[in-house]
C-alpha positions in Angstrom: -3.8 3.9 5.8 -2.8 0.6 7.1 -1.1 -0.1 10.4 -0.5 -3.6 11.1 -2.0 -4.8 15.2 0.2 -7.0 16.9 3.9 -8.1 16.9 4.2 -8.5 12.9 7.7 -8.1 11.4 7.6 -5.6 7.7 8.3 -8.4 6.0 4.9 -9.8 7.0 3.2 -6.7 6.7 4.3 -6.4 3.3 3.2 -9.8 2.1 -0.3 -9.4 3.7 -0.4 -5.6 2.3 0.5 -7.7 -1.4 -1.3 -10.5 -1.1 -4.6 -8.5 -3.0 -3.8 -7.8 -6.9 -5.7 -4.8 -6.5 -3.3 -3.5 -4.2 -0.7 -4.5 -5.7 -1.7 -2.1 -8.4 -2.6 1.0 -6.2 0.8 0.3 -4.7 2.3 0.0 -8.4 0.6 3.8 -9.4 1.5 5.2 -6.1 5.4 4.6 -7.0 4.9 6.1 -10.1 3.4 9.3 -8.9 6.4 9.9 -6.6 8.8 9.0 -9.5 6.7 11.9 -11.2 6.8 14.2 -8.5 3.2 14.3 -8.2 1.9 13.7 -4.4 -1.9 14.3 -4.9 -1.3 11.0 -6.9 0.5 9.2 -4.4 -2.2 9.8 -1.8 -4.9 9.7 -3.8 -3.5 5.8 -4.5 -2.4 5.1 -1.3 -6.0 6.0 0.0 -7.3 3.2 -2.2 -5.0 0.3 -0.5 -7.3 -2.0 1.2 -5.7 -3.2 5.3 -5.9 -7.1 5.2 -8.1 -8.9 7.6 -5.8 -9.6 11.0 
């Protein structure tokens, strides 16, 4: 898990969290998983979510 260092606002967060495509996907299957119900899912794809460089 990420956690952002510094004064950073959650919209920044989010857009540095975004900027990767391969986030944006882990993201993407981690919403699905908790539309499913399914929470090993949503941590398993959460745990691949790489923290930006700061």
């Amino acid at each position: 898990m990420c956690t952002p260092k510094g004064e950073l606002t959650d919209e920044a967060w989010e857009k540095k969290i975004m900027a990767s495509e391969g986030n944006q996907q882990h993201i993407r299957e981690a919403m699905i998983a908790i539309e499913r119900n399914n929470q090993h899912n949503y941590w398993q794809a959460l745990g691949k979510v790489e923290c930006p460089e700061m």
